[in-house]
mmCIF file of the N, C-alpha and C atoms, coordinates in Angstrom:
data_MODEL
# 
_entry.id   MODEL 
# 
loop_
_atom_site.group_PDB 
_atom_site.id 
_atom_site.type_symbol 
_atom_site.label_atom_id 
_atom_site.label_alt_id 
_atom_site.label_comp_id 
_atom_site.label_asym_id 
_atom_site.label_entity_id 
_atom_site.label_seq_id 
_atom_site.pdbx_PDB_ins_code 
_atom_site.Cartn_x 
_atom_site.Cartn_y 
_atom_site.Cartn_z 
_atom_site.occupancy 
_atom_site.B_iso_or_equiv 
_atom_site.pdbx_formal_charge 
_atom_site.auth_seq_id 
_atom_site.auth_comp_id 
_atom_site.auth_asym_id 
_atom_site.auth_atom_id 
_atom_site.pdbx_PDB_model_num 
ATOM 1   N N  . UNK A 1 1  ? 27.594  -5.694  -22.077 1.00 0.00 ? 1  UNK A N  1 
ATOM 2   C CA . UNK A 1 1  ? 26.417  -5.006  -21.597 1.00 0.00 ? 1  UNK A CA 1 
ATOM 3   C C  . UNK A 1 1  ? 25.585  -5.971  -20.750 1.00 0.00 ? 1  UNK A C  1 
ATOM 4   N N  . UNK A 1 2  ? 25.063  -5.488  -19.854 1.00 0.00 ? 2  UNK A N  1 
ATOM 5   C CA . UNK A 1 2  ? 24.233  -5.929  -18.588 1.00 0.00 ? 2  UNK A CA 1 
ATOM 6   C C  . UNK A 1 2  ? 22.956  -6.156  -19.084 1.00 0.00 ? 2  UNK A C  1 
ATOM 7   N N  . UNK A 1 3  ? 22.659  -7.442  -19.482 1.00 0.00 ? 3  UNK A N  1 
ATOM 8   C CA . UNK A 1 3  ? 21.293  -7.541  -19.940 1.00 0.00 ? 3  UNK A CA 1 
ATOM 9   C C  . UNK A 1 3  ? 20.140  -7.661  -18.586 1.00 0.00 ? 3  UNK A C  1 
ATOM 10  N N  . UNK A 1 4  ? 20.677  -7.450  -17.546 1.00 0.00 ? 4  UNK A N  1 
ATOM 11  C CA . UNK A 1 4  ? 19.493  -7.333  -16.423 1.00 0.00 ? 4  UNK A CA 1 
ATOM 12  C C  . UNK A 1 4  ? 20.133  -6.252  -15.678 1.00 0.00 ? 4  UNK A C  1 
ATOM 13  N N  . UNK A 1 5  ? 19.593  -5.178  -15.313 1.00 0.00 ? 5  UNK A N  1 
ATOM 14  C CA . UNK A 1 5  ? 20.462  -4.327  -14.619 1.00 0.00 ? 5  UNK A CA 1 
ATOM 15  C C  . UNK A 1 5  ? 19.895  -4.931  -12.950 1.00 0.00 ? 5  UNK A C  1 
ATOM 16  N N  . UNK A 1 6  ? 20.660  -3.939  -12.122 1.00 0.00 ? 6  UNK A N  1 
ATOM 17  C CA . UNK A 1 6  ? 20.048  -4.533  -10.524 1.00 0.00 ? 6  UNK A CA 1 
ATOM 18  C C  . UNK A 1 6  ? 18.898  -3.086  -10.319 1.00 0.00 ? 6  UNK A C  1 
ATOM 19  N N  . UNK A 1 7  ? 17.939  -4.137  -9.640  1.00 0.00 ? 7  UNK A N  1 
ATOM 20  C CA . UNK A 1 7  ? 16.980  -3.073  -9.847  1.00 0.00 ? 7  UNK A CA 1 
ATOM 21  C C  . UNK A 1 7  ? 17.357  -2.176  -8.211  1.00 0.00 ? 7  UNK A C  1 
ATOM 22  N N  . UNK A 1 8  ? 16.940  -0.962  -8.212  1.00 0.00 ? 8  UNK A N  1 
ATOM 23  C CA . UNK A 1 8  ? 17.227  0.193   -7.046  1.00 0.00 ? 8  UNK A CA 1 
ATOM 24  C C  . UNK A 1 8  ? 15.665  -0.616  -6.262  1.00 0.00 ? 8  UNK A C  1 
ATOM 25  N N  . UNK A 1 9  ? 16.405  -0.789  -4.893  1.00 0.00 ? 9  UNK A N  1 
ATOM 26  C CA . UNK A 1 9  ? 15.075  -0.934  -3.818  1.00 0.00 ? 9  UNK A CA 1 
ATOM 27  C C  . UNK A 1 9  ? 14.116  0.437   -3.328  1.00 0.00 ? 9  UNK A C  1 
ATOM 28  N N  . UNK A 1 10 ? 12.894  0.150   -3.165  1.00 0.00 ? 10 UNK A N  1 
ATOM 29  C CA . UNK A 1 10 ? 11.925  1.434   -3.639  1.00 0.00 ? 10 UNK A CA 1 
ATOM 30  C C  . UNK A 1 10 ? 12.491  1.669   -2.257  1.00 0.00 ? 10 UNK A C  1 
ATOM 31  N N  . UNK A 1 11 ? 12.199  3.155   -1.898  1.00 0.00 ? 11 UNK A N  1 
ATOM 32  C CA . UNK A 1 11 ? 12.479  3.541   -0.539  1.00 0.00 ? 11 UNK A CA 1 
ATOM 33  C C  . UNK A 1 11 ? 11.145  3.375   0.258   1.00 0.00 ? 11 UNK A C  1 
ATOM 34  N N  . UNK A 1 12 ? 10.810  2.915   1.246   1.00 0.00 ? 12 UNK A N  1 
ATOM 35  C CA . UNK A 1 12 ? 9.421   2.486   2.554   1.00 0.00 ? 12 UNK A CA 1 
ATOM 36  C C  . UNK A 1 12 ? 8.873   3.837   2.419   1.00 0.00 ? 12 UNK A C  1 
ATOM 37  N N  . UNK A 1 13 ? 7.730   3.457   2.302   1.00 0.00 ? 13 UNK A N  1 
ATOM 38  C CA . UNK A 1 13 ? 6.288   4.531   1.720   1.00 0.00 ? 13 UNK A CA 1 
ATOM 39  C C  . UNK A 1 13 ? 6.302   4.656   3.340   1.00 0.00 ? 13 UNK A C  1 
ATOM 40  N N  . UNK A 1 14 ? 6.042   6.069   3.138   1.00 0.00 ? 14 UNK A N  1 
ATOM 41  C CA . UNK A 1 14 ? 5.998   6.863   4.454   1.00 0.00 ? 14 UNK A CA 1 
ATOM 42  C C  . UNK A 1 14 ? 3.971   7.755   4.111   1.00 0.00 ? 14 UNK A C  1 
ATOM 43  N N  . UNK A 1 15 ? 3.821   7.339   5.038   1.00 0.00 ? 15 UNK A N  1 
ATOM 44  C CA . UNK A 1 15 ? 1.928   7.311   5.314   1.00 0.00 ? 15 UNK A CA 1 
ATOM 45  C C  . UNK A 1 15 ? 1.493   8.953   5.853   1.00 0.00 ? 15 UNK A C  1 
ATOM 46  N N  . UNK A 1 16 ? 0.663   9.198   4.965   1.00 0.00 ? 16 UNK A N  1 
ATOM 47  C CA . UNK A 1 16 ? 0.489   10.817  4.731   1.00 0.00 ? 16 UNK A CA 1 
ATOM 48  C C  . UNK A 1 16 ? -0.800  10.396  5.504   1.00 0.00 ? 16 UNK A C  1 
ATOM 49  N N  . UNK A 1 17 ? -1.774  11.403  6.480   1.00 0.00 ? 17 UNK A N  1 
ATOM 50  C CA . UNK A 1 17 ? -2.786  11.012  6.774   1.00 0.00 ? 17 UNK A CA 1 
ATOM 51  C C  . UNK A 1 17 ? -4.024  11.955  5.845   1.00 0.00 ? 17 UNK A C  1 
ATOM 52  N N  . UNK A 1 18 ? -3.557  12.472  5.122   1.00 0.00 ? 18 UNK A N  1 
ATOM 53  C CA . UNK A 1 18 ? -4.337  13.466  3.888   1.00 0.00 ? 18 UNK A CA 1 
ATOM 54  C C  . UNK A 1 18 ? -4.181  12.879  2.829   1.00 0.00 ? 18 UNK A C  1 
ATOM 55  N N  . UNK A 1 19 ? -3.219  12.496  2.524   1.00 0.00 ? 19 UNK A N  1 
ATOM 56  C CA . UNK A 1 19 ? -2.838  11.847  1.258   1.00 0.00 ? 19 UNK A CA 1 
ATOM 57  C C  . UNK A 1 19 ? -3.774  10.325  0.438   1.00 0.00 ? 19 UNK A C  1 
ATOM 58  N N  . UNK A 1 20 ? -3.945  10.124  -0.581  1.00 0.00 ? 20 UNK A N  1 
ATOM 59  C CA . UNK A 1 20 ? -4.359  8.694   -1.266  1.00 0.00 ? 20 UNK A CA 1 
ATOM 60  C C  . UNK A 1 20 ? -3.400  7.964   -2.126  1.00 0.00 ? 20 UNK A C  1 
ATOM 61  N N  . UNK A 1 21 ? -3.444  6.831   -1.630  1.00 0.00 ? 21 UNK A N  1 
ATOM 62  C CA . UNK A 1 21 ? -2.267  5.733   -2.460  1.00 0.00 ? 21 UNK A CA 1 
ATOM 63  C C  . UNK A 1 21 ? -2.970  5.163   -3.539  1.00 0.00 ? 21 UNK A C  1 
ATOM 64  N N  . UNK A 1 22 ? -2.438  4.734   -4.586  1.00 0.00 ? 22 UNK A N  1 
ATOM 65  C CA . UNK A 1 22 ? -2.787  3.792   -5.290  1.00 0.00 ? 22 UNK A CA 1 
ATOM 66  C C  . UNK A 1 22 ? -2.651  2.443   -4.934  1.00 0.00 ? 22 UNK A C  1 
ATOM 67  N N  . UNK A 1 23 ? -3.023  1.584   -6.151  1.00 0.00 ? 23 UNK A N  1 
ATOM 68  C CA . UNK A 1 23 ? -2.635  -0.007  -5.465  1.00 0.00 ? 23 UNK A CA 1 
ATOM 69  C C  . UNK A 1 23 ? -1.701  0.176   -5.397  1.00 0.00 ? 23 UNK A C  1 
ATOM 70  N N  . UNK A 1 24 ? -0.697  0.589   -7.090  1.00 0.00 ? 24 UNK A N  1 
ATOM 71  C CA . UNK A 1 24 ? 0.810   0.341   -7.190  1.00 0.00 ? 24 UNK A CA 1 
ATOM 72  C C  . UNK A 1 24 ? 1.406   0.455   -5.546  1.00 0.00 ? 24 UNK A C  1 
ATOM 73  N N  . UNK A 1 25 ? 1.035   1.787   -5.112  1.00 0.00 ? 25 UNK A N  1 
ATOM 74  C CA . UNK A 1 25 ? 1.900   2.505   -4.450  1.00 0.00 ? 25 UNK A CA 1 
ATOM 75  C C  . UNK A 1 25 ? 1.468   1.164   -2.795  1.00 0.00 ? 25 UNK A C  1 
ATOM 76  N N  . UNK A 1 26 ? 0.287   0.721   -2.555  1.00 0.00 ? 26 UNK A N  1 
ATOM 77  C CA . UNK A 1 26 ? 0.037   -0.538  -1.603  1.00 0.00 ? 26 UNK A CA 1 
ATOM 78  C C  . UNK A 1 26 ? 0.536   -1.467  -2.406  1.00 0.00 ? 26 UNK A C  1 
ATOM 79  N N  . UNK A 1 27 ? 0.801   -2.239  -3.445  1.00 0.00 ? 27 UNK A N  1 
ATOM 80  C CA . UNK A 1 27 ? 1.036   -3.368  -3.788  1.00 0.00 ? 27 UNK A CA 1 
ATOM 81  C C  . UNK A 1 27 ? 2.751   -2.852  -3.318  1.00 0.00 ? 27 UNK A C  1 
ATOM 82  N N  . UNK A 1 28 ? 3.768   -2.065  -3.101  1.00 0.00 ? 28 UNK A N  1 
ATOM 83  C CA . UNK A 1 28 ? 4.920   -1.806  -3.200  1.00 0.00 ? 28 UNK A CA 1 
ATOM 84  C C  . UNK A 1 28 ? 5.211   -1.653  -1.637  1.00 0.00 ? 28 UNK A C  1 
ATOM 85  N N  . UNK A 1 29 ? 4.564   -0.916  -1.196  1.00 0.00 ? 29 UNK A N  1 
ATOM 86  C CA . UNK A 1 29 ? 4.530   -0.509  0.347   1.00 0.00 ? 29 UNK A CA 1 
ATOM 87  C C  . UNK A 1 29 ? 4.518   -2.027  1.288   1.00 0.00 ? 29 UNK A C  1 
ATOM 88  N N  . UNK A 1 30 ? 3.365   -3.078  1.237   1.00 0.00 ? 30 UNK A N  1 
ATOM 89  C CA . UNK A 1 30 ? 2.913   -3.824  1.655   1.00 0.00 ? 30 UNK A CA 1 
ATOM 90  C C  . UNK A 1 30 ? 3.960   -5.512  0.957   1.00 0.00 ? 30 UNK A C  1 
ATOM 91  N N  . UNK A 1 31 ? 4.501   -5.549  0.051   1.00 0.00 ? 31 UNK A N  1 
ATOM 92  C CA . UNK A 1 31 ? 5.285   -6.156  -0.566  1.00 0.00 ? 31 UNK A CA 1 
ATOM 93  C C  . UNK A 1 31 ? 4.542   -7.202  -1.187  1.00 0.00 ? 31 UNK A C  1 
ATOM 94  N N  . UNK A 1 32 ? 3.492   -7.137  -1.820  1.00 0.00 ? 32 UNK A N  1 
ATOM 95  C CA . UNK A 1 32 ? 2.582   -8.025  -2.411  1.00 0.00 ? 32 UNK A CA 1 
ATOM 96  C C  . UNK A 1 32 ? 2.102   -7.677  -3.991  1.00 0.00 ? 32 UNK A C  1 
ATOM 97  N N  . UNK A 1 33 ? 1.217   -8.835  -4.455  1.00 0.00 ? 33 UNK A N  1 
ATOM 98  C CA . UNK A 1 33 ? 1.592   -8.424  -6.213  1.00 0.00 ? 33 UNK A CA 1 
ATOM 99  C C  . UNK A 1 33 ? -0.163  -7.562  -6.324  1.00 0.00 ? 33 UNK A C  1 
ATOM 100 N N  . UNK A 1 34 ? -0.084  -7.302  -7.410  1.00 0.00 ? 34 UNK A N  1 
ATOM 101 C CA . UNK A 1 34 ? -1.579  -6.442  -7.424  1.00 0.00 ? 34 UNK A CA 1 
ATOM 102 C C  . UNK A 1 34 ? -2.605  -7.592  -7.639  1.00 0.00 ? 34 UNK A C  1 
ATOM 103 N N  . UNK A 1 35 ? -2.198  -8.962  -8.261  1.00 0.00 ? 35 UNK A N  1 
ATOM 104 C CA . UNK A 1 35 ? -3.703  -10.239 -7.937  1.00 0.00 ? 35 UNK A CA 1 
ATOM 105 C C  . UNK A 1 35 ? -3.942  -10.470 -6.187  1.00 0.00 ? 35 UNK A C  1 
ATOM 106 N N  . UNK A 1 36 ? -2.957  -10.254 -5.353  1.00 0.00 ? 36 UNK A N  1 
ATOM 107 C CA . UNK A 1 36 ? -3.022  -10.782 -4.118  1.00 0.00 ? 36 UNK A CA 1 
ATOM 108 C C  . UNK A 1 36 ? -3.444  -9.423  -3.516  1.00 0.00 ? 36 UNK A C  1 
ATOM 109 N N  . UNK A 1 37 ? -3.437  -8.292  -3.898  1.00 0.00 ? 37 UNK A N  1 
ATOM 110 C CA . UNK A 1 37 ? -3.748  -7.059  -3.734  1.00 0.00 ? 37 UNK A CA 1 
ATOM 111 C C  . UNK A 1 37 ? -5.547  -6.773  -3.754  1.00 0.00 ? 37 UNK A C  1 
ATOM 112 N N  . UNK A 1 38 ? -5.845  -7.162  -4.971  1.00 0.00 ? 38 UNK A N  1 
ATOM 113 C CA . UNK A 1 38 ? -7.145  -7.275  -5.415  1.00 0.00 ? 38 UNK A CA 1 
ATOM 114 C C  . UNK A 1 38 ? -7.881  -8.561  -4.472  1.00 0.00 ? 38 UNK A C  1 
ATOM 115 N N  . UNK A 1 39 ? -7.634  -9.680  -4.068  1.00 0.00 ? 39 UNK A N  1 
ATOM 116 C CA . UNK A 1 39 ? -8.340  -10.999 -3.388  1.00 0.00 ? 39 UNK A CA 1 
ATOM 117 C C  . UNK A 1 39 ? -8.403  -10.724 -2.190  1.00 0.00 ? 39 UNK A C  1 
ATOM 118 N N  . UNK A 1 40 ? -7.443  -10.155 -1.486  1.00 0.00 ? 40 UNK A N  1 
ATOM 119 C CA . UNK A 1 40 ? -7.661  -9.207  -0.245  1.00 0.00 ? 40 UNK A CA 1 
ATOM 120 C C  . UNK A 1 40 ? -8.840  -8.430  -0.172  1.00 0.00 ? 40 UNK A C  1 
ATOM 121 N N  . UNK A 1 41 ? -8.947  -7.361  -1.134  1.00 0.00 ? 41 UNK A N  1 
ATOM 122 C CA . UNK A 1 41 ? -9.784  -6.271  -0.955  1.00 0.00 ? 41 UNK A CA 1 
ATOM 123 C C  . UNK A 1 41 ? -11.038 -7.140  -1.334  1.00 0.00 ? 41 UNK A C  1 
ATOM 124 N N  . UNK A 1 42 ? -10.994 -8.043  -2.570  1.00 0.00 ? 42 UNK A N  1 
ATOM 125 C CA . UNK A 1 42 ? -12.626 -8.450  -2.418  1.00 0.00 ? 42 UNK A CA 1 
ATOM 126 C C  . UNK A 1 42 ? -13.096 -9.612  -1.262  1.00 0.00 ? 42 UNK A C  1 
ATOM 127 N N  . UNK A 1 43 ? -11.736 -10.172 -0.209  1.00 0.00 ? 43 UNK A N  1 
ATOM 128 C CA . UNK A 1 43 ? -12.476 -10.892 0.947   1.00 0.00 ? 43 UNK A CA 1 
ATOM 129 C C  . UNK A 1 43 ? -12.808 -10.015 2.145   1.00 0.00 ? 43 UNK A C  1 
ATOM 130 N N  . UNK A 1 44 ? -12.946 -8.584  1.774   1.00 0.00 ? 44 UNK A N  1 
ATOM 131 C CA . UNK A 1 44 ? -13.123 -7.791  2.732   1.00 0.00 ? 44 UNK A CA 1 
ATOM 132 C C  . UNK A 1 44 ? -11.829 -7.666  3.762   1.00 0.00 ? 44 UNK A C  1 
ATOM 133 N N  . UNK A 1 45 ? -10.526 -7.912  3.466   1.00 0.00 ? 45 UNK A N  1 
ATOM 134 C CA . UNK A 1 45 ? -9.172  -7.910  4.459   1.00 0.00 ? 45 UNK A CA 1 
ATOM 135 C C  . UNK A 1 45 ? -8.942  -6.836  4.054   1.00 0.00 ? 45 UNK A C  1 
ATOM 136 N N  . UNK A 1 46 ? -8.979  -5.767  3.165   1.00 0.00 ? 46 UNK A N  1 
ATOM 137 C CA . UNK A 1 46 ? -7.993  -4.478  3.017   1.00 0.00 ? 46 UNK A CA 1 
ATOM 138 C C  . UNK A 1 46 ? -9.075  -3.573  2.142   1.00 0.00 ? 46 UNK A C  1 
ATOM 139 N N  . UNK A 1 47 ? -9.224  -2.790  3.109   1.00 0.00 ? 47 UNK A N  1 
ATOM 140 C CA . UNK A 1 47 ? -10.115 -1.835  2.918   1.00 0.00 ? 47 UNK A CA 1 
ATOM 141 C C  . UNK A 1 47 ? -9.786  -0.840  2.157   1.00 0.00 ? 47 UNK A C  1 
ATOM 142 N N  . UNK A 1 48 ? -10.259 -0.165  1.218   1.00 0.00 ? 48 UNK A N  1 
ATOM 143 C CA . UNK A 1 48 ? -10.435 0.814   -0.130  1.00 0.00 ? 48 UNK A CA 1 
ATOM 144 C C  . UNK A 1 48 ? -11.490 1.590   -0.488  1.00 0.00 ? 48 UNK A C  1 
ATOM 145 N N  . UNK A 1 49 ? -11.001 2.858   -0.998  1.00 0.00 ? 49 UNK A N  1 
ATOM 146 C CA . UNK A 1 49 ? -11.738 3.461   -1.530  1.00 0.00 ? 49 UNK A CA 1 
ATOM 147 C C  . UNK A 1 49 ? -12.291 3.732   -3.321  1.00 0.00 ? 49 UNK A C  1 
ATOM 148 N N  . UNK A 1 50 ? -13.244 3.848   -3.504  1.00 0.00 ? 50 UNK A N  1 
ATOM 149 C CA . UNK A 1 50 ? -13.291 4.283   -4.943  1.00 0.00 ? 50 UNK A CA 1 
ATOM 150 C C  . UNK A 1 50 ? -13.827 5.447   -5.063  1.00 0.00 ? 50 UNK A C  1 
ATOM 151 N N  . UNK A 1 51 ? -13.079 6.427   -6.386  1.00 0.00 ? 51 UNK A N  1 
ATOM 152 C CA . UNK A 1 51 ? -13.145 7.157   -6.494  1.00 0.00 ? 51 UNK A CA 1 
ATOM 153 C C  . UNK A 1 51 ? -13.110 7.151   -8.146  1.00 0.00 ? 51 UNK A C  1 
ATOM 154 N N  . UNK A 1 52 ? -14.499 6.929   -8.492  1.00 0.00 ? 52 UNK A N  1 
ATOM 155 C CA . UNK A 1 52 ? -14.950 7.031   -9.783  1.00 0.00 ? 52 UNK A CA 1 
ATOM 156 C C  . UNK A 1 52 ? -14.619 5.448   -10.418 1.00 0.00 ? 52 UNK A C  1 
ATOM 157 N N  . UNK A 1 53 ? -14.267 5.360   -11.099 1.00 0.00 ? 53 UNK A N  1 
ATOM 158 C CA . UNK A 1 53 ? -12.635 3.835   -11.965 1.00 0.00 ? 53 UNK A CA 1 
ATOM 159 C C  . UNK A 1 53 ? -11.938 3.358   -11.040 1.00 0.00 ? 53 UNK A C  1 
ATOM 160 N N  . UNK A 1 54 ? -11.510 4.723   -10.279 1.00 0.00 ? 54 UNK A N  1 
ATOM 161 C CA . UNK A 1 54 ? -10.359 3.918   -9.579  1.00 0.00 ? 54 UNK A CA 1 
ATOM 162 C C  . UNK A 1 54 ? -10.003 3.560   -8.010  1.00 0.00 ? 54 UNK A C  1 
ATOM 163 N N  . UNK A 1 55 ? -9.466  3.165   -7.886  1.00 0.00 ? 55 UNK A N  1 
ATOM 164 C CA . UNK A 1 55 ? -8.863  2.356   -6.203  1.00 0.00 ? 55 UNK A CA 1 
ATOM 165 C C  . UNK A 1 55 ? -8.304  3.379   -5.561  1.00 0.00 ? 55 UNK A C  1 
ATOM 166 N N  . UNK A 1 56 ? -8.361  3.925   -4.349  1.00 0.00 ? 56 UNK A N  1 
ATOM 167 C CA . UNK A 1 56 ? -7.677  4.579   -3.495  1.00 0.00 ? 56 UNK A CA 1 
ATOM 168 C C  . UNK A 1 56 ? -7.748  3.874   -1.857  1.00 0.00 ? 56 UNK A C  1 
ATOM 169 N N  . UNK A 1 57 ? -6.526  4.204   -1.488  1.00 0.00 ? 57 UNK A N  1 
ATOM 170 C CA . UNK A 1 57 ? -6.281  3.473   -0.066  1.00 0.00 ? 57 UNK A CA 1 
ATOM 171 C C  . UNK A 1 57 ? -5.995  4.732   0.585   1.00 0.00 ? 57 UNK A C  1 
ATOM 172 N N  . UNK A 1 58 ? -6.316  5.235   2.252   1.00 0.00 ? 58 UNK A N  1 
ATOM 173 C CA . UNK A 1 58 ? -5.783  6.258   2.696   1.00 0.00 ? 58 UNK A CA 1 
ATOM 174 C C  . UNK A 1 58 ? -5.289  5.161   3.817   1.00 0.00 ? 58 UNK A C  1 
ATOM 175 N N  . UNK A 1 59 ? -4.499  6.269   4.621   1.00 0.00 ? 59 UNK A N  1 
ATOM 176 C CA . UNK A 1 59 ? -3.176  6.215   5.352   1.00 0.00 ? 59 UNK A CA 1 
ATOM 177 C C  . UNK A 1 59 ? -4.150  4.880   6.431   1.00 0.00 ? 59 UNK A C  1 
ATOM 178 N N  . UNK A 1 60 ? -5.339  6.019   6.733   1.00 0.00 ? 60 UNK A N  1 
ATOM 179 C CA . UNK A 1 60 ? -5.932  4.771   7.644   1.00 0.00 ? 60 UNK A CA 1 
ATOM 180 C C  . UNK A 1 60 ? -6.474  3.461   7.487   1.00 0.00 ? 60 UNK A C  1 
ATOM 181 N N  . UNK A 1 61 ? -6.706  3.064   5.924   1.00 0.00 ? 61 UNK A N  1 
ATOM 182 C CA . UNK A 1 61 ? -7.108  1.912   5.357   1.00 0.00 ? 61 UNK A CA 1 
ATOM 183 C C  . UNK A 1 61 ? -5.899  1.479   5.593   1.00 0.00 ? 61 UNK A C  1 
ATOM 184 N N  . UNK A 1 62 ? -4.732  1.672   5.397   1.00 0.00 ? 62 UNK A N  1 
ATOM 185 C CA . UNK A 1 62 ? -3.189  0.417   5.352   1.00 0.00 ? 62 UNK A CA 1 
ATOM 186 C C  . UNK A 1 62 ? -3.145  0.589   7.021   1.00 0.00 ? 62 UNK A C  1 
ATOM 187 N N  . UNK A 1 63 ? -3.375  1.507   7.902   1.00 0.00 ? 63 UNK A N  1 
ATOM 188 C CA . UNK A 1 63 ? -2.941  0.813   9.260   1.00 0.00 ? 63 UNK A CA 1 
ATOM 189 C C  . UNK A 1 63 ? -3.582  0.315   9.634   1.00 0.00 ? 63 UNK A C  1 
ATOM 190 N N  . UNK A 1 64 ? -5.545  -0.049  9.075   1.00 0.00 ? 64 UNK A N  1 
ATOM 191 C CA . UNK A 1 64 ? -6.352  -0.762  9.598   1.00 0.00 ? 64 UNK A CA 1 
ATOM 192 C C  . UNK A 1 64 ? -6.218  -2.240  9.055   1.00 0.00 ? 64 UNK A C  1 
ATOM 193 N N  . UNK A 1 65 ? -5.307  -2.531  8.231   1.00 0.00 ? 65 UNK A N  1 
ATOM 194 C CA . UNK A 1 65 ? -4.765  -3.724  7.533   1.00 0.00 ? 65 UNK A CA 1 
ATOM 195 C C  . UNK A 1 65 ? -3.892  -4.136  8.465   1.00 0.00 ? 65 UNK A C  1 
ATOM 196 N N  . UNK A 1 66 ? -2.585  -3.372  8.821   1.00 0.00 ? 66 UNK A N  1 
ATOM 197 C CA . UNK A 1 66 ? -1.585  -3.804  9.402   1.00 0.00 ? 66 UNK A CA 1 
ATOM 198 C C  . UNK A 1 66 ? -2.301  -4.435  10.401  1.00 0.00 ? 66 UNK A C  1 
ATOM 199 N N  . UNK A 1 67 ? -2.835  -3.559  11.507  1.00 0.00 ? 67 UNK A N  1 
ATOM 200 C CA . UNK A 1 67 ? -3.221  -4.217  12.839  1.00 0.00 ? 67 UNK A CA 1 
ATOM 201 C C  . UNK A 1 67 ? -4.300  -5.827  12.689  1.00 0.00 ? 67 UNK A C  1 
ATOM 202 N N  . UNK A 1 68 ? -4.766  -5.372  11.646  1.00 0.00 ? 68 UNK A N  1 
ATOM 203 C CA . UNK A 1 68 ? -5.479  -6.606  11.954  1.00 0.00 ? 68 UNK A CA 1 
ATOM 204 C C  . UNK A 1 68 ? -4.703  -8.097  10.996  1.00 0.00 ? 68 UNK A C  1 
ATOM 205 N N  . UNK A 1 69 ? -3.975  -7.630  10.578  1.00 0.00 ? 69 UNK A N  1 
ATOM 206 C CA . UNK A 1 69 ? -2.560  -8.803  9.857   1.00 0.00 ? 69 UNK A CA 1 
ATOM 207 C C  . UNK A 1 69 ? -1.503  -8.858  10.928  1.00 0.00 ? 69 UNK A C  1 
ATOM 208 N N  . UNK A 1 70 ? -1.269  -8.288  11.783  1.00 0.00 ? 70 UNK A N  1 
ATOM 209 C CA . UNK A 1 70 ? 0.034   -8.040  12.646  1.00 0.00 ? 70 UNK A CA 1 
ATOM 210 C C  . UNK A 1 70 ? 1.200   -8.119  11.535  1.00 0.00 ? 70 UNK A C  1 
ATOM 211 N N  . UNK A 1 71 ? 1.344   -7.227  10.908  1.00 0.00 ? 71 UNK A N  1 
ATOM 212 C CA . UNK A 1 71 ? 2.375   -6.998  9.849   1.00 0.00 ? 71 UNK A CA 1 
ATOM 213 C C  . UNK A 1 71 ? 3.314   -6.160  10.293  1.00 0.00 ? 71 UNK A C  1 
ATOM 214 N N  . UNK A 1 72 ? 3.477   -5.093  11.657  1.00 0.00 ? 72 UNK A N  1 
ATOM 215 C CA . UNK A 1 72 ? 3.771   -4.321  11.892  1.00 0.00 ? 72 UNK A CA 1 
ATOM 216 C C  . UNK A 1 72 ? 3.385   -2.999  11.952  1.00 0.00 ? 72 UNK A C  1 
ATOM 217 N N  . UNK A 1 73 ? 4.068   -1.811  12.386  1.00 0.00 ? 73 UNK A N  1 
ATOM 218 C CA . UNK A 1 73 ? 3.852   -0.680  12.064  1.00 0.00 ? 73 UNK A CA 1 
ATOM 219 C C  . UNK A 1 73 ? 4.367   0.059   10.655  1.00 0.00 ? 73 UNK A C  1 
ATOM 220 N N  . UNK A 1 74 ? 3.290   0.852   10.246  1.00 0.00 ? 74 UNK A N  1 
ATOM 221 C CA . UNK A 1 74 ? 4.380   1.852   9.233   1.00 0.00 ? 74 UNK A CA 1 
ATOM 222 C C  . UNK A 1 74 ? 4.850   2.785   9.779   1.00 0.00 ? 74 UNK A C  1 
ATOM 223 N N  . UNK A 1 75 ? 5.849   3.590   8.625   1.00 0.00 ? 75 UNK A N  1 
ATOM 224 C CA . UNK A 1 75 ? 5.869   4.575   9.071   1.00 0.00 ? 75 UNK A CA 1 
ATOM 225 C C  . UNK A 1 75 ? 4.902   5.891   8.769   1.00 0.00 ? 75 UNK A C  1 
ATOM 226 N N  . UNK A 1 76 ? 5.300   6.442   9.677   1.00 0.00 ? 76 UNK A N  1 
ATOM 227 C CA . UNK A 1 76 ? 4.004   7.786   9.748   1.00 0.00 ? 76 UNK A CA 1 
ATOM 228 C C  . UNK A 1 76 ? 4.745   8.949   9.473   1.00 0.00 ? 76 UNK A C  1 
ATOM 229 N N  . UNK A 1 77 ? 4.002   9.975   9.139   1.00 0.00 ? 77 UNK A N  1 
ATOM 230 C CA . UNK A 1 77 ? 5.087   11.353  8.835   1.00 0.00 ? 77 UNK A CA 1 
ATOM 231 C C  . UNK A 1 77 ? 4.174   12.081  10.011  1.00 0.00 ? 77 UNK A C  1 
ATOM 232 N N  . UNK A 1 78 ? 4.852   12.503  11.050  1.00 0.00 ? 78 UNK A N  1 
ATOM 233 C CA . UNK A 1 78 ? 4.634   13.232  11.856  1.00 0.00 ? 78 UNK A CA 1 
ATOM 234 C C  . UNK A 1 78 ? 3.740   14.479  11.822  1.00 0.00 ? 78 UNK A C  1 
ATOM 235 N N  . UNK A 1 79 ? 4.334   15.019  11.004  1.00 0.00 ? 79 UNK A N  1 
ATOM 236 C CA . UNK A 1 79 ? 4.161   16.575  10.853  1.00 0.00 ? 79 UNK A CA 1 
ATOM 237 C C  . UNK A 1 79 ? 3.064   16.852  10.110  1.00 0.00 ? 79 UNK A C  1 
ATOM 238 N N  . UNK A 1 80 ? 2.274   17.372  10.482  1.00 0.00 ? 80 UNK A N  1 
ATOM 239 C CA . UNK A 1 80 ? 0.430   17.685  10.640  1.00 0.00 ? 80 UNK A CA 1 
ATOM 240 C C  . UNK A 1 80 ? 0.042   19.070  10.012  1.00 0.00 ? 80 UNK A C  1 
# 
């Protein structure tokens, strides 16, 4: 028995412009851990929302990250 299995690679978070992410779902998208997730958002580099407790990122908070990281583009879901 396989005491470590291989883990399945997440499939690239595709960016809803209605939609809200969690960290998980930015700490996974962005390939970073949720402490480097959190030191970002409190040096003012990655912009967030709160919504009551919790953290929300929309589509336009992660592309206003990308551009100003030159990390690339995401992807976008077209269809409106």
């Amino acid at each position: 028995m396989n005491k470590h299995p291989r883990r399945t690679p997440t499939p690239p978070l595709v960016l809803n412009d209605g939609q809200l992410y969690t960290q998980a779902d930015v700490c996974a998208f962005l390939g970073i851990t949720e402490w480097t997730c959190r030191r970002r958002m409190k040096e003012g580099k990655l912009p967030y929302r709160k919504d009551g407790a919790w953290l929300r990122f929309t589509a336009a908070d992660l592309r206003t990250y990308l551009e100003r990281t030159g990390q690339g583009q995401p992807l976008l879901n077209e269809s409106r």
